[in-house]
Backbone as a chain_set.jsonl record, in Angstrom:
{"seq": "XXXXXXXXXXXXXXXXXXXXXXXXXXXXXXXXXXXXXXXXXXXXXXXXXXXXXXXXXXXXXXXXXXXXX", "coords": {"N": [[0.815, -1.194, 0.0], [1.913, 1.196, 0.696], [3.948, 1.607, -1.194], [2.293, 2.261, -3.51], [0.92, 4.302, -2.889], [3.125, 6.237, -2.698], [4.321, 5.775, -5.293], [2.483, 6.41, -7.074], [1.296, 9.16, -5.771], [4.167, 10.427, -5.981], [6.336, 9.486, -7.425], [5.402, 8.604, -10.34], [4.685, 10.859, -11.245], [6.335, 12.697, -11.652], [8.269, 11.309, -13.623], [6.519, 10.492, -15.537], [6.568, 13.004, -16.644], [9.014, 13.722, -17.255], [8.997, 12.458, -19.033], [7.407, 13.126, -21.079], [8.612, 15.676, -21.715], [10.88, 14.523, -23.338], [12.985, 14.135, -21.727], [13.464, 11.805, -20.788], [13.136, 8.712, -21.666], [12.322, 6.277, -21.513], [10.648, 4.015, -18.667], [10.237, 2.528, -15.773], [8.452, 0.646, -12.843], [9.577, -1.588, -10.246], [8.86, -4.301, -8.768], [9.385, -7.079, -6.247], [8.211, -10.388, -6.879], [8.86, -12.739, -5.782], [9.804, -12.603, -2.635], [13.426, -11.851, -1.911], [14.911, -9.634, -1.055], [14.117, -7.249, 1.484], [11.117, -6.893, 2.228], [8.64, -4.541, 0.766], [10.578, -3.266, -1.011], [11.835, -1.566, -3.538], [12.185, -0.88, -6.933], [13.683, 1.716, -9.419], [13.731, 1.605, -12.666], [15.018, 2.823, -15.012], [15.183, 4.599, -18.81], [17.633, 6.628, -20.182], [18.312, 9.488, -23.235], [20.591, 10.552, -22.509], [23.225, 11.678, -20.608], [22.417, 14.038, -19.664], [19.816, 13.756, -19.652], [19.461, 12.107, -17.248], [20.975, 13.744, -15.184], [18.706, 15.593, -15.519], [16.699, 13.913, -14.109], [17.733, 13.08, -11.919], [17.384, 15.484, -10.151], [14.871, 16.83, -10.265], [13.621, 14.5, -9.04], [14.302, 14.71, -6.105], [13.709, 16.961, -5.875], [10.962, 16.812, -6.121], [10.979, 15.277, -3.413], [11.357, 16.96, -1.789], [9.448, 18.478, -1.475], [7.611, 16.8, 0.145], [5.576, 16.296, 2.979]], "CA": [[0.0, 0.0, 0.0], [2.831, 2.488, 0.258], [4.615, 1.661, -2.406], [1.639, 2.256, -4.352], [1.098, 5.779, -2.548], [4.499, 6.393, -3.068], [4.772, 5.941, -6.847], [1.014, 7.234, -7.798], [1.63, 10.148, -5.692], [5.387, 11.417, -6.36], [7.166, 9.314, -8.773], [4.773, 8.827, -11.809], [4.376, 12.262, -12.095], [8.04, 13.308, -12.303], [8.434, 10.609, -14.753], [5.826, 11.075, -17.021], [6.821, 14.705, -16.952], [10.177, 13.211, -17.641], [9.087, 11.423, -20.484], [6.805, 14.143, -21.764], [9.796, 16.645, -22.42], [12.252, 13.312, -23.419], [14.631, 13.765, -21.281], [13.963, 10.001, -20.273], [12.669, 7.843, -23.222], [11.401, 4.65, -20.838], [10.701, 3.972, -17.34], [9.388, 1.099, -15.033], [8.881, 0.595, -11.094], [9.899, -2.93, -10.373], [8.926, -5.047, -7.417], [10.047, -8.514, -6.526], [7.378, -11.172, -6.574], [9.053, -13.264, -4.451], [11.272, -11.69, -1.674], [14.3, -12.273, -1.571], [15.177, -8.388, -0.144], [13.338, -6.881, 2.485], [9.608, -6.566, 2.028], [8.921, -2.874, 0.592], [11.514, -3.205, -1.979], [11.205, -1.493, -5.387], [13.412, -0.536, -7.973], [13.045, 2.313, -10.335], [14.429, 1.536, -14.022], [15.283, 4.703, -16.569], [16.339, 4.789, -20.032], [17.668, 8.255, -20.659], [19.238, 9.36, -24.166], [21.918, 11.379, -22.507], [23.633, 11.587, -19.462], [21.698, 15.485, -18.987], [18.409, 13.159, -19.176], [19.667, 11.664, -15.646], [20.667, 14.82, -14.331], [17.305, 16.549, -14.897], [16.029, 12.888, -13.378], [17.891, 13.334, -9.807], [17.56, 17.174, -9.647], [12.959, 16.119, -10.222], [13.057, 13.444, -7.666], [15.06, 15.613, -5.006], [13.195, 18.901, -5.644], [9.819, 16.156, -5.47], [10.963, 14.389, -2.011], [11.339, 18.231, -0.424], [7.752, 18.914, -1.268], [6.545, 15.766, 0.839], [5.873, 16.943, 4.597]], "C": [[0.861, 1.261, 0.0], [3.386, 2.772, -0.358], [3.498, 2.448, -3.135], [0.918, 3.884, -4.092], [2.3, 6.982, -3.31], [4.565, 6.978, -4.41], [3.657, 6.625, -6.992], [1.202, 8.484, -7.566], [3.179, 11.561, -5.759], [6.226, 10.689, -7.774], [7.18, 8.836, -10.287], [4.836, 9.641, -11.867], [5.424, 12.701, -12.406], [8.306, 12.066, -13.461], [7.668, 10.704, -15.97], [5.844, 12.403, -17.403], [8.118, 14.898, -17.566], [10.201, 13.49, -19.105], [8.321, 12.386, -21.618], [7.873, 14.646, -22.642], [11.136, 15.807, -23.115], [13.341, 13.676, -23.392], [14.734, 12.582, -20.611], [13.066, 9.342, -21.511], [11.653, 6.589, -23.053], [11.8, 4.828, -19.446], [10.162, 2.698, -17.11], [9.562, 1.413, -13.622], [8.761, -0.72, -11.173], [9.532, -3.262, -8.454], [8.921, -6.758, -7.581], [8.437, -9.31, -6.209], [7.502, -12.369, -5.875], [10.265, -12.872, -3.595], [11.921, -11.895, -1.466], [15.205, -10.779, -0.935], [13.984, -7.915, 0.543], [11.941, -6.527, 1.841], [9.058, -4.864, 1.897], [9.958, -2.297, -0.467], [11.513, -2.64, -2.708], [12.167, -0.83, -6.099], [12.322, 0.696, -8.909], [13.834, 2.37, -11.757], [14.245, 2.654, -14.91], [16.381, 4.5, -17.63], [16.387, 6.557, -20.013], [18.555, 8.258, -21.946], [20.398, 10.013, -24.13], [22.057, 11.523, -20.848], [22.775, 13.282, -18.333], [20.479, 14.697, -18.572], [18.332, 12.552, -17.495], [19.952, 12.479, -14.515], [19.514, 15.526, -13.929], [16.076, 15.188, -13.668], [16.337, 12.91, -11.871], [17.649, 14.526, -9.725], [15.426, 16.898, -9.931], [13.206, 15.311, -9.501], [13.657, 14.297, -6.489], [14.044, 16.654, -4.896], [11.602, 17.915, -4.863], [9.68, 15.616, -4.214], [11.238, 15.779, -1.119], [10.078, 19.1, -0.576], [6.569, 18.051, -0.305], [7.039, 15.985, 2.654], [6.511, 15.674, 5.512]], "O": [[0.531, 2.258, -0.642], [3.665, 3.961, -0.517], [3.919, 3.568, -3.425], [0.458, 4.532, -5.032], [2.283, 7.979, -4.032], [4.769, 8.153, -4.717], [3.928, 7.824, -7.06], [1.32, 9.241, -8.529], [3.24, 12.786, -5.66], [6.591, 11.246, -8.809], [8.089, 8.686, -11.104], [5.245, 9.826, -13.013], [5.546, 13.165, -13.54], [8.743, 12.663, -14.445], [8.062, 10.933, -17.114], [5.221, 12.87, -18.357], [8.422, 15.883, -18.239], [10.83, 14.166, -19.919], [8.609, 12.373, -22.814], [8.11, 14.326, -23.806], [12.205, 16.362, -23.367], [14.293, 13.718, -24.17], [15.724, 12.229, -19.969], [12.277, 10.065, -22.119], [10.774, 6.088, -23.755], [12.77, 5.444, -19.004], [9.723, 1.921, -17.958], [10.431, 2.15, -13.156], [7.987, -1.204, -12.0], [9.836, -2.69, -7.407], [8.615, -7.466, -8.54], [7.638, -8.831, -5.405], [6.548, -12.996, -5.413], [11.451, -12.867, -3.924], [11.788, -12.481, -0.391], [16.236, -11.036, -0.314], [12.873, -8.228, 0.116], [11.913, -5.792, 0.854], [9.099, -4.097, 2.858], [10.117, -1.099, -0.706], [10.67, -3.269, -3.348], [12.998, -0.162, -5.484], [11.105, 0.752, -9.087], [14.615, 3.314, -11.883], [13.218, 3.167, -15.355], [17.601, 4.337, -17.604], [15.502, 7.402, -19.879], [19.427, 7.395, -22.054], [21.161, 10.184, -25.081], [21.126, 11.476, -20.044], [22.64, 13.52, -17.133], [20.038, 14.802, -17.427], [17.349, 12.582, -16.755], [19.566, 12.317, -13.357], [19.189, 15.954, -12.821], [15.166, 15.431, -12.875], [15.568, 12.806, -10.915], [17.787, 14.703, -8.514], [15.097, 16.836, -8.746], [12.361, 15.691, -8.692], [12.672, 14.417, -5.76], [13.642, 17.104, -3.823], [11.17, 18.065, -3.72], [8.555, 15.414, -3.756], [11.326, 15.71, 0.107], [9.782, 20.128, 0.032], [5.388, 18.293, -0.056], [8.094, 15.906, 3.283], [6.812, 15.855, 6.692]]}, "num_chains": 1, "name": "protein.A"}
């Protein structure tokens, strides 16, 4: 359930805002279906076509995780 907070409310939207302006090209959120790391796990996969596409990707998740109280 928090994962699913999580991504719906902060890190789809910087991604598809991403992907809008393509400075990332593809995305995914990954979770394990059977656990072999801690329960709560999740991965976030990014194609970008340039190494700027990954900069504007950590400088949008940073600016997004200092808007959450």
């Amino acid at each position: 359930m928090r994962f699913e907070t999580l991504s719906k409310s902060l890190i789809v939207p910087v991604l598809e805002k991403l992907l809008a302006d393509g400075s990332i090209i593809e995305y995914e959120i990954d979770t394990e279906a059977i656990h072999t790391e801690a329960p709560g796990t999740f991965w976030v996969d990014v194609i970008s076509p340039n190494a700027d596409g990954l900069d504007k990707l950590n400088a949008a998740l940073r600016d997004a995780a200092k808007r959450i109280p």
